[in-house]
C-alpha positions as CSV (number, residue, x, y, z in Angstrom):
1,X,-43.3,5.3,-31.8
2,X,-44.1,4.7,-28.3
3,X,-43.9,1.1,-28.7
4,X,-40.6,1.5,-30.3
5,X,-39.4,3.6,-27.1
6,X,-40.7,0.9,-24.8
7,X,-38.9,-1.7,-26.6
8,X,-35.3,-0.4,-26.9
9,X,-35.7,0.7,-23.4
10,X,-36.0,-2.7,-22.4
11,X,-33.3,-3.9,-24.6
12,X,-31.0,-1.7,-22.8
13,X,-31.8,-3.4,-19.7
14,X,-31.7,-6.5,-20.5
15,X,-28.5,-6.0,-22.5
16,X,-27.8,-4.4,-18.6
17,X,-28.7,-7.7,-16.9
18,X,-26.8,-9.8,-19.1
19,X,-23.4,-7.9,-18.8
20,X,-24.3,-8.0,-14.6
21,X,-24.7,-11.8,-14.6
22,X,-21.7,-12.3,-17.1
23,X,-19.9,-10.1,-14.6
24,X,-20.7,-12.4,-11.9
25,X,-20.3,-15.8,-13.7
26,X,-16.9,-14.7,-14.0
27,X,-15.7,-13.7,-10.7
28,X,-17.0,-17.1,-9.3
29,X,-15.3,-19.1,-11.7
30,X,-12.1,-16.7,-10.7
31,X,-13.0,-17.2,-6.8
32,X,-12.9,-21.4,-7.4
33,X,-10.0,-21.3,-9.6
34,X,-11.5,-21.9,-13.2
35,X,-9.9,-20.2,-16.2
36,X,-11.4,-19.7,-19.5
37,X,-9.3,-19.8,-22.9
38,X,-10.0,-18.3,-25.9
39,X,-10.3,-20.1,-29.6
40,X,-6.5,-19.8,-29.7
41,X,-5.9,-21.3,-26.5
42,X,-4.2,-18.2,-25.1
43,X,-6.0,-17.4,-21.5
44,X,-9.0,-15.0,-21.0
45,X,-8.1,-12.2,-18.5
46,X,-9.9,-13.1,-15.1
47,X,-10.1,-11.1,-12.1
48,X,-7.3,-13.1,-10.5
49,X,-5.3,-13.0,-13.4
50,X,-1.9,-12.7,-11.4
51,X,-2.9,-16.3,-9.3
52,X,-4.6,-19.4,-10.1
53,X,-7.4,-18.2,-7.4
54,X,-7.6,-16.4,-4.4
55,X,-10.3,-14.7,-2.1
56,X,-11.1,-12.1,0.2
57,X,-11.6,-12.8,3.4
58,X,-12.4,-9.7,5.2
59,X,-12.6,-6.2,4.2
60,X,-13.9,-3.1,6.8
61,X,-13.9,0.5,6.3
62,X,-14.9,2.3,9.5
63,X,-14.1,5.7,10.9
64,X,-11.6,6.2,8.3
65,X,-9.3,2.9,8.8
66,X,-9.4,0.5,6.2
67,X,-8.6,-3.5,6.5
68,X,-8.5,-6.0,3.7
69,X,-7.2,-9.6,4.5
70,X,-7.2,-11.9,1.4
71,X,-5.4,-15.4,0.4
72,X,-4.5,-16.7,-2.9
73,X,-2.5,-19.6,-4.5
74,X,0.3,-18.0,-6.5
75,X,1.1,-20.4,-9.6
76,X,3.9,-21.6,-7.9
77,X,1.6,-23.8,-5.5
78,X,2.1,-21.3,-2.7
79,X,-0.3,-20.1,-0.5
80,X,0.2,-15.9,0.4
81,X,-2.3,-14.5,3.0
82,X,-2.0,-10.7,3.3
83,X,-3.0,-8.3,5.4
84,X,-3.2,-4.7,4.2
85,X,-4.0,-1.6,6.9
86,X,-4.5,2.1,6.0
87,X,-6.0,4.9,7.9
88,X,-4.8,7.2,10.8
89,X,-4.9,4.3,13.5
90,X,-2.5,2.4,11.0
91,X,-0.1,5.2,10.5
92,X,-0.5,5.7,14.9
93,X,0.6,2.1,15.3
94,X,3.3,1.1,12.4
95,X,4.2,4.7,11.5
96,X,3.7,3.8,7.8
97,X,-0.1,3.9,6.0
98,X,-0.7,1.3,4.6
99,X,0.9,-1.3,6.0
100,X,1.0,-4.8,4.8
101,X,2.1,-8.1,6.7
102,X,2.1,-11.6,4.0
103,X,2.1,-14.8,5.5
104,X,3.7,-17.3,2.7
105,X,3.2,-20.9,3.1
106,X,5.4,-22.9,0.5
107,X,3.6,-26.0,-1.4
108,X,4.6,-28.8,1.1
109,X,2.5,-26.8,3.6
110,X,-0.2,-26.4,1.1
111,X,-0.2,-29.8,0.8
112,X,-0.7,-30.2,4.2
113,X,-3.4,-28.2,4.3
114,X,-5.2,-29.8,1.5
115,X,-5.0,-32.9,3.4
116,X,-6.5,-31.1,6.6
117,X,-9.6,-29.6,4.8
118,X,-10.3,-32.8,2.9
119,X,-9.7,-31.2,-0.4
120,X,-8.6,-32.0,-4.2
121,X,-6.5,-29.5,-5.3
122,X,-4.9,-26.1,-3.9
123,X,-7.3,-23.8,-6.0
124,X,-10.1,-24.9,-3.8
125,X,-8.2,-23.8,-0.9
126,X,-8.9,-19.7,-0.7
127,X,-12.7,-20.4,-1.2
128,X,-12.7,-22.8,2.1
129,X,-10.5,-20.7,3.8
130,X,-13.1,-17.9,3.0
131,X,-16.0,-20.2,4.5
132,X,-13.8,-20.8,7.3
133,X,-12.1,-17.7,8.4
134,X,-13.4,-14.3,8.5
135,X,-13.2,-11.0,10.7
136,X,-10.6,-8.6,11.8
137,X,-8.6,-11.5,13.4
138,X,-8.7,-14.3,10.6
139,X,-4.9,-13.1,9.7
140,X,-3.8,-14.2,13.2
141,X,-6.4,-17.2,13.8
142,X,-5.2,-18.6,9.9
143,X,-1.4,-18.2,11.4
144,X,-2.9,-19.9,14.7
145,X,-4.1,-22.9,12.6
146,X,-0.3,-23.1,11.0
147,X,1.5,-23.9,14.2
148,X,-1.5,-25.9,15.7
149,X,-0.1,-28.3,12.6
150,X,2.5,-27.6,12.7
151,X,3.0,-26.2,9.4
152,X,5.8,-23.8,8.6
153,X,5.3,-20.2,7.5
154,X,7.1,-17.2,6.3
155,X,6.0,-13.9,7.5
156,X,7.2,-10.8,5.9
157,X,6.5,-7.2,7.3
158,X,8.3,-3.6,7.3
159,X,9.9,-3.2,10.5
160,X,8.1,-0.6,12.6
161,X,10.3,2.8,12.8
162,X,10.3,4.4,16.5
């Protein structure tokens, strides 16, 4: 019986294992922009099922004040970078928690773009973007990058109530 025991128990872990690395597999194929299809041809749900791909390119939680900065392509051919703050500094500053700014580059820009990182096609774009730009200022440094090429952006943000 023990050996019975012993054997299931490690069934359950590998059966553990599996779903982990299946997990996994799928968020990078997400994170570079593959999707997977089912027999029908109907798409698979993915983690990025509302863009082609996208990435996060900073997240913080410290002393209750929260940041997440992340890019995707929308299926448009788009690129929207947003910034998204919560925490008592947040609601201090912009007298709204949270509080979200979008930067929204339309495809000619993402074109551009391409052509400045040497790449193929725009759902390669978030991952570089993720090699390239992280920490609390890669919002403002990605915007920096956009007038250094001169490449036109759209920024939307609530208007700060005083």
């Amino acid at each position: 019986m023990a050996f019975l025991e012993r054997l299931s128990c490690r069934a359950d872990k590998i059966a553990r294992v599996v779903e982990f690395l299946d997990s996994i597999y799928t968020n990078i194929r997400s994170i570079f922009g593959y999707t997977d299809y089912t027999e029908t041809g109907e798409r698979k749900g993915t983690a990025m099922d509302v863009f082609d791909s996208g990435a996060v390119l900073f997240a913080s939680e410290e002393e209750g004040e929260h940041l997440r900065i992340e890019c995707a392509v929308t299926p448009e051919g788009s690129l929207r970078i947003m910034q998204e703050s919560s925490g008592p500094l947040t609601q201090w500053s912009f007298r709204e928690s949270p509080h979200t700014v979008e930067a929204m580059i339309d495809p000619a820009g993402v074109g551009e773009l391409l052509g400045y990182f040497h790449l193929d096609a725009a759902h390669q774009l978030p991952a570089v973007l993720r090699l390239e730009y992280t920490g609390y200022e890669c919002f403002s440094s990605l915007c920096d990058l956009m007038k250094r090429l001169g490449i036109p952006y759209e920024i939307r943000e609530a208007a700060i109530v005083r």
